[in-house]
Every structure is written in C-alpha cells, then in structure tokens.
C-alpha positions as CSV (number, residue, x, y, z in Angstrom):
1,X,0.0,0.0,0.0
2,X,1.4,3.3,-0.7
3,X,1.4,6.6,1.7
4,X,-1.8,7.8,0.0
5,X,-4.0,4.9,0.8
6,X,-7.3,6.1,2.0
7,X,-8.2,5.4,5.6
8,X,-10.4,5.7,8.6
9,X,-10.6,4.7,12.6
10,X,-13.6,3.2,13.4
11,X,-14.3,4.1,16.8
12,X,-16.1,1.2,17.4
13,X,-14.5,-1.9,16.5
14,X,-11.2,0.4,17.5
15,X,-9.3,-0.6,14.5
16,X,-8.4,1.5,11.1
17,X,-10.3,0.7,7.9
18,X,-7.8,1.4,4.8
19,X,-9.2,0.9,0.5
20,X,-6.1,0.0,-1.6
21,X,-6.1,-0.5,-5.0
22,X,-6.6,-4.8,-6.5
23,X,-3.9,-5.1,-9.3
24,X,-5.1,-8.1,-10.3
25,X,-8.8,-6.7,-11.2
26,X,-8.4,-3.0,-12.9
27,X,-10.5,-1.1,-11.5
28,X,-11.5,-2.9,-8.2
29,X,-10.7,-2.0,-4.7
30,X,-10.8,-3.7,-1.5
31,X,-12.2,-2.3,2.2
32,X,-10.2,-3.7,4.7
33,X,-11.0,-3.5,8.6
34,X,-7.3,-3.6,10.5
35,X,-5.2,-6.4,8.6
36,X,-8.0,-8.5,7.0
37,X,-9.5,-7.2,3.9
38,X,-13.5,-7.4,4.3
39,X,-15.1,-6.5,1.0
40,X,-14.2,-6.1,-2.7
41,X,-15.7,-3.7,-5.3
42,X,-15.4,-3.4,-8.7
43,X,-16.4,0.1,-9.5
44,X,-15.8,-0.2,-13.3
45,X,-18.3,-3.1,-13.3
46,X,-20.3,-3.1,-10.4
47,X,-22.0,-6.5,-11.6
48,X,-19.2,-8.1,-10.8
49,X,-18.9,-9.8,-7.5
50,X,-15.3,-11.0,-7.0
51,X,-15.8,-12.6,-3.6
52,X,-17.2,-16.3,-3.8
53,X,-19.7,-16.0,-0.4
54,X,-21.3,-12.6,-1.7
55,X,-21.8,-14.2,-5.4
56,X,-23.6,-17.1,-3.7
57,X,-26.2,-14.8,-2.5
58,X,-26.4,-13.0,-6.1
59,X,-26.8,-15.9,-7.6
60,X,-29.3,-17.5,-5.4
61,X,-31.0,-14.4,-5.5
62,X,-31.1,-14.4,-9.7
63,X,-32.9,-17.6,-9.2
64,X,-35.5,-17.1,-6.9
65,X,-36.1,-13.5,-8.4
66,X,-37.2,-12.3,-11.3
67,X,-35.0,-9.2,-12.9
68,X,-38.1,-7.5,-14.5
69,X,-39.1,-6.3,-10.8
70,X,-37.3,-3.6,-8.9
71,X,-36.4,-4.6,-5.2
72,X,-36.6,-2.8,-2.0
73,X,-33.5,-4.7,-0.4
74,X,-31.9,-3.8,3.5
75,X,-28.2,-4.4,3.9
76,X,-27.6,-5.1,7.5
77,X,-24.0,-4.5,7.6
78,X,-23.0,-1.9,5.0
79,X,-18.6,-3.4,4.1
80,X,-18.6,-1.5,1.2
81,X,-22.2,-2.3,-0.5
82,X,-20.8,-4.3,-2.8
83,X,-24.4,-6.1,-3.3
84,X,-26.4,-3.0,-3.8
85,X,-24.2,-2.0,-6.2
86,X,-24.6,-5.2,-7.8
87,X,-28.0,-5.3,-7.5
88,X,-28.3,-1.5,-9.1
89,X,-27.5,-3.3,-12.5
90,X,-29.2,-6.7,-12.0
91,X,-32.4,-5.2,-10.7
92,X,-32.6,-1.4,-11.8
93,X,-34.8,0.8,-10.0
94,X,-34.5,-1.2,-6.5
95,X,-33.8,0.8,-3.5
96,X,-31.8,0.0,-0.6
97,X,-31.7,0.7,2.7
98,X,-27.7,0.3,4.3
99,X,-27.3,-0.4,8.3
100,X,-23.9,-0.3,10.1
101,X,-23.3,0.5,13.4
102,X,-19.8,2.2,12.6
103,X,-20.8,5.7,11.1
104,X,-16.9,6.7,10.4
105,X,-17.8,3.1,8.0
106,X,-20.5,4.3,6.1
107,X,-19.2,7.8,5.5
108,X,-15.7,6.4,4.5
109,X,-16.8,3.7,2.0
110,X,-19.9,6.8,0.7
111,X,-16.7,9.1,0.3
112,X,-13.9,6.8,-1.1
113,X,-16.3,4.9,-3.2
114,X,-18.5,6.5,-4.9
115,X,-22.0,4.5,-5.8
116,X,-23.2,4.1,-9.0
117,X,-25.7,6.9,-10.2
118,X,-28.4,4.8,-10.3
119,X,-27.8,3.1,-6.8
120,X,-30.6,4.4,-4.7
121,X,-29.4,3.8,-1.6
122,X,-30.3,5.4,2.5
123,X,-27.7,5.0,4.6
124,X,-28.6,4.7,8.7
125,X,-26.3,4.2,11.1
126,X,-27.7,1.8,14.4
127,X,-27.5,-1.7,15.9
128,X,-28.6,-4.5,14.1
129,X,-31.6,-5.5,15.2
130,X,-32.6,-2.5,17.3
131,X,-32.9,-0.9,14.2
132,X,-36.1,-3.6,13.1
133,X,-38.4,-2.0,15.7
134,X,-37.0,1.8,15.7
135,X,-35.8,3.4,12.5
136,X,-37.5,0.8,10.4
137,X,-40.7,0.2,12.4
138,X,-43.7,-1.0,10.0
139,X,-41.2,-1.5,7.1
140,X,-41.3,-4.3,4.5
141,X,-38.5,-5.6,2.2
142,X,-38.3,-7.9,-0.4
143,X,-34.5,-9.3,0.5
144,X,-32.8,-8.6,3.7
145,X,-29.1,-9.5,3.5
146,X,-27.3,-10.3,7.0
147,X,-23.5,-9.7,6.4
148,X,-22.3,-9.3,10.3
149,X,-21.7,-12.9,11.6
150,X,-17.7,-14.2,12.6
151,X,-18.8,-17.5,14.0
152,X,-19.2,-17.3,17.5
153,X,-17.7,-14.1,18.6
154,X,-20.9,-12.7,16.4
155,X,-22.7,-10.4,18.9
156,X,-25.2,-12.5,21.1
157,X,-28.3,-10.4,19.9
158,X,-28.2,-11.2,16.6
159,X,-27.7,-14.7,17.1
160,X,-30.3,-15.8,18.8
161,X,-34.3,-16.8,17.6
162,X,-36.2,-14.1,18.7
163,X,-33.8,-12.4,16.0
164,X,-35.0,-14.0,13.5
165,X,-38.3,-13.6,14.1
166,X,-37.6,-10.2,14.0
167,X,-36.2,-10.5,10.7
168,X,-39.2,-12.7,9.4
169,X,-41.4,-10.1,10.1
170,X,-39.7,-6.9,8.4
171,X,-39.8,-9.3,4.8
172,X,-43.1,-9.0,2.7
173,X,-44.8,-12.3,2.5
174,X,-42.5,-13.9,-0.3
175,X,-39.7,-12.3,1.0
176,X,-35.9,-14.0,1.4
177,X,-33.4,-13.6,4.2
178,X,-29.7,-14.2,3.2
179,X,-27.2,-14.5,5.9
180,X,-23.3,-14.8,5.6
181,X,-22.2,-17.2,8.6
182,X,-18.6,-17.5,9.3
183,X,-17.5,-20.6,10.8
184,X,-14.9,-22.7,12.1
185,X,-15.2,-26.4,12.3
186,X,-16.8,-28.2,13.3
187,X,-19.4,-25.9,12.7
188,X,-22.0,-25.5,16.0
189,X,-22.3,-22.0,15.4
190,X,-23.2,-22.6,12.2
191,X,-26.3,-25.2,13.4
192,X,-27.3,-22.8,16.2
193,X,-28.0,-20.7,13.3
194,X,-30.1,-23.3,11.2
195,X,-31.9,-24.1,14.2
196,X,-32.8,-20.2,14.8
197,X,-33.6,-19.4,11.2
198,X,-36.3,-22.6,11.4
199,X,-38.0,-21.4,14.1
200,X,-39.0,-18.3,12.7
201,X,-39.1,-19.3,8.7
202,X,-41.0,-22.1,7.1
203,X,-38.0,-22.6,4.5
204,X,-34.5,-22.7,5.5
205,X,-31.3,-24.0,3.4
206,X,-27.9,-23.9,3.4
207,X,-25.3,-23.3,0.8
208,X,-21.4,-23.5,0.2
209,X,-18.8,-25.9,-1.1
210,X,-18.8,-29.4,-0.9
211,X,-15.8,-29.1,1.7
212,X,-17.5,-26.9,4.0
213,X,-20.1,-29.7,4.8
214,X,-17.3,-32.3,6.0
215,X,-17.0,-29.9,8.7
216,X,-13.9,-29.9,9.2
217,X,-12.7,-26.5,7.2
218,X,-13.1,-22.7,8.6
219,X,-15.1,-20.8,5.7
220,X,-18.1,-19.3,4.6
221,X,-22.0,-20.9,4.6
222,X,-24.9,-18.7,3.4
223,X,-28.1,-19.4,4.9
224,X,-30.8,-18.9,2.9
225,X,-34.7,-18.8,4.6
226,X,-38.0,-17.7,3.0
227,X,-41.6,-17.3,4.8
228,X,-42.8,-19.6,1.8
229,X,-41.4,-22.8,0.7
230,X,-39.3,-23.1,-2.0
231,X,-39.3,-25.9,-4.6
232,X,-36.8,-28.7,-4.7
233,X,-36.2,-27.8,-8.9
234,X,-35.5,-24.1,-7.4
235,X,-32.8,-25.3,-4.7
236,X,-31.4,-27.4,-7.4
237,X,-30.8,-24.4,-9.5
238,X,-29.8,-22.4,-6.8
239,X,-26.6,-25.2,-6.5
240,X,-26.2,-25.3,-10.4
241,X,-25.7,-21.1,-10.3
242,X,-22.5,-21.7,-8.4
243,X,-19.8,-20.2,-8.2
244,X,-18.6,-23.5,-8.3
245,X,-18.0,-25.9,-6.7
246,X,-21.0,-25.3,-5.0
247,X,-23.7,-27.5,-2.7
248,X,-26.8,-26.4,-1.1
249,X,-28.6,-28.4,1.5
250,X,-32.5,-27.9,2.5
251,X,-34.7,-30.5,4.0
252,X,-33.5,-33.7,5.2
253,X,-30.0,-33.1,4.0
254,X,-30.0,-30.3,6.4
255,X,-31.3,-32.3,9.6
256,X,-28.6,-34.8,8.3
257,X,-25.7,-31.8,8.3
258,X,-27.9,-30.1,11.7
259,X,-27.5,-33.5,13.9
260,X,-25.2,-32.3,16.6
C-alpha cells in the first residue's frame, strides 16, 4: 500500500479501515478493517462480484427473483455495498436501505467509493436488530441480506431466535433472508443458526462448497430462509448457479448436516 492509501478509525471496532487499490482486477478495490480485507468492489463493473460467499447470494437471488421487478433490499451491515451496487445493475430501479453501526464506516466507504448513479441507496447508522423496531418500524423488504456474523464471537443479539423472528417479520410475505455465517469447524455456530432461522421461517437452506459440509474447514456458509417454501427444482438451481464448486442443502440433508 502506498502513503496515499485512504483510511479511517472506526471508533467502534477500535481498528483503522484502509481501501487500496486490486492489481489483479483493474478497477477494483478492496475495504479492509485492520489487517484483514472485508469487501471487494469493482467500480468499473459493479455486476461483478469478485468474492465467492457474496456471489452465492447474487446468484441465489437471480434464481428465486425475477430481474423485470425492482427490489426494495436492507443491507444489514454496509462493508462497502458491494451487493447494492450489484444489484443496481441486476435489478434497476430497486432501493436500498444500508445499516452499520460504525458511522466513520458508512461515510468512509460513501466518500472513497462512490456509488453508481443509479444506486438508490439510505444510509442509517444503528444496531442490528434495534434498528427492526425503531428506525425501520412497519417497514417491509423484499431481501434482507445479513453480512455481520464471525462465528461465535458474532454479537449474542443477533444470534439468537427471537432475531429471527424479527427479521421474518420486516420481509413481505415472499420475502428472502440471506445471511453470511462465518465458521470454524466443526461448525456449531453454524447449526445454532439453522436451528434459529427454522424457528422463525417455514423454508430454510444452506449453501457453500462441498468441503465446507465435512465440517472440518473454517469458511463461509450462506443461509438462505424464506416465509414460503421453495421448490426442490428451485434449490437445485440455486446449487447449479455456483460459483462452483457449490452444494446447497435444505430439507432432510440439512437435519442430516444439523445433527449435533
């Protein structure tokens, strides 16, 4: 990194937040949070998702939503908003609404880098989940995306059922939750958090690489859940829409993966 990389403290997690040029990807930068990089945005094609967890959650989402509709889509947990600026492109005219409870955050990544003109996007600075019943009370979304988790050191609050149900009810009836888990194995975090999404959600299923469900890698899951059940040919495309290699688990493969 040279002397002019941009950067930030964040009072809150007490650590500096530095963008530096990719220089493998022209065009791209990365938002890192102290020494480990946390999001990666291509500003020359926003479409682009270049990190394999968040383009599991596009691609899920391409399936299970048509493009010809605009979506109204909360971020909870802004990184640098690499999805909404995705989603901009893949489903023009949506608006989003961007949580994160570090304001230096929102303002550095608003600053530094730029969203696309079309990106109609509210930024609010609050908790979590506190933010379900204040600043967004009576509000419905068609996608809320979850992007806080780091296995169990993930604040307690958000973490727990009562969360979810929270969650469940800010999503119009066909709505989808998507929620990033980060895990080490052999993954009880991870199953805590199945077992919370399906008490609140009547379809819940999990997705990631093949090696992820031996349990016995650290890595990245995304937990999909939907008030309305979603068809096996659906999950099955869901898998096939990668990246790859890719495996998604609903059903009785998850109570299989779930057992403690």
């Amino acid at each position: 990194m040279s002397n002019k990389t941009p950067k930030r403290w964040l009072g809150f997690v007490q650590e500096h937040a530095t963008i530096y040029d990719d220089d493998l990807i022209p065009g791209s930068k990365i938002l890192a949070i102290g020494d480990a990089p946390q999001s990666h945005v291509n500003l020359a094609h926003p479409e682009e998702v270049f990190y394999e967890y968040l383009a599991r959650i596009a691609n899920h989402l391409q399936v299970l939503r048509s493009p010809d509709k605009p979506l109204r889509m909360l971020h909870l947990g802004a990184g640098a908003l690499t999805l909404a600026r995705w989603a901009s492109i893949a489903y023009p005219s949506s608006s989003h609404v961007a949580v994160d409870i570090e304001r230096e955050l929102l303002d550095f990544v608003l600053t530094q880098l730029p969203l696309p003109a079309n990106c109609k996007l509210t930024p609010l600075v609050a908790d979590a989940r506190s933010v379900l019943a204040e600043e967004l009370a009576g509000e419905k979304f068609d996608v809320i995306v979850l992007d806080i988790f780091s296995g169990p050191e993930a604040p307690e609050h958000l973490t727990v059922p009562e969360y979810y149900t929270e969650l469940r009810e800010s999503l119009a009836s066909d709505g989808l939750l998507f929620v990033n888990v980060g895990d080490d194995p052999p993954l009880r975090f991870t199953k805590s958090q199945v077992a919370a999404a399906r008490s609140a959600f009547n379809f819940v299923m999990l997705s990631s690489t093949p090696e992820m469900f031996t349990q016995r890698y650290p890595g990245n899951l995304i937990l999909t859940a939907s008030r309305q059940e979603i068809s096996e040919d659906l999950v099955q495309r869901c898998q096939d829409a990668g990246p790859y290699p890719a495996e998604v688990r609903s059903g009785l493969d998850l109570d299989r993966f779930s057992k403690p």
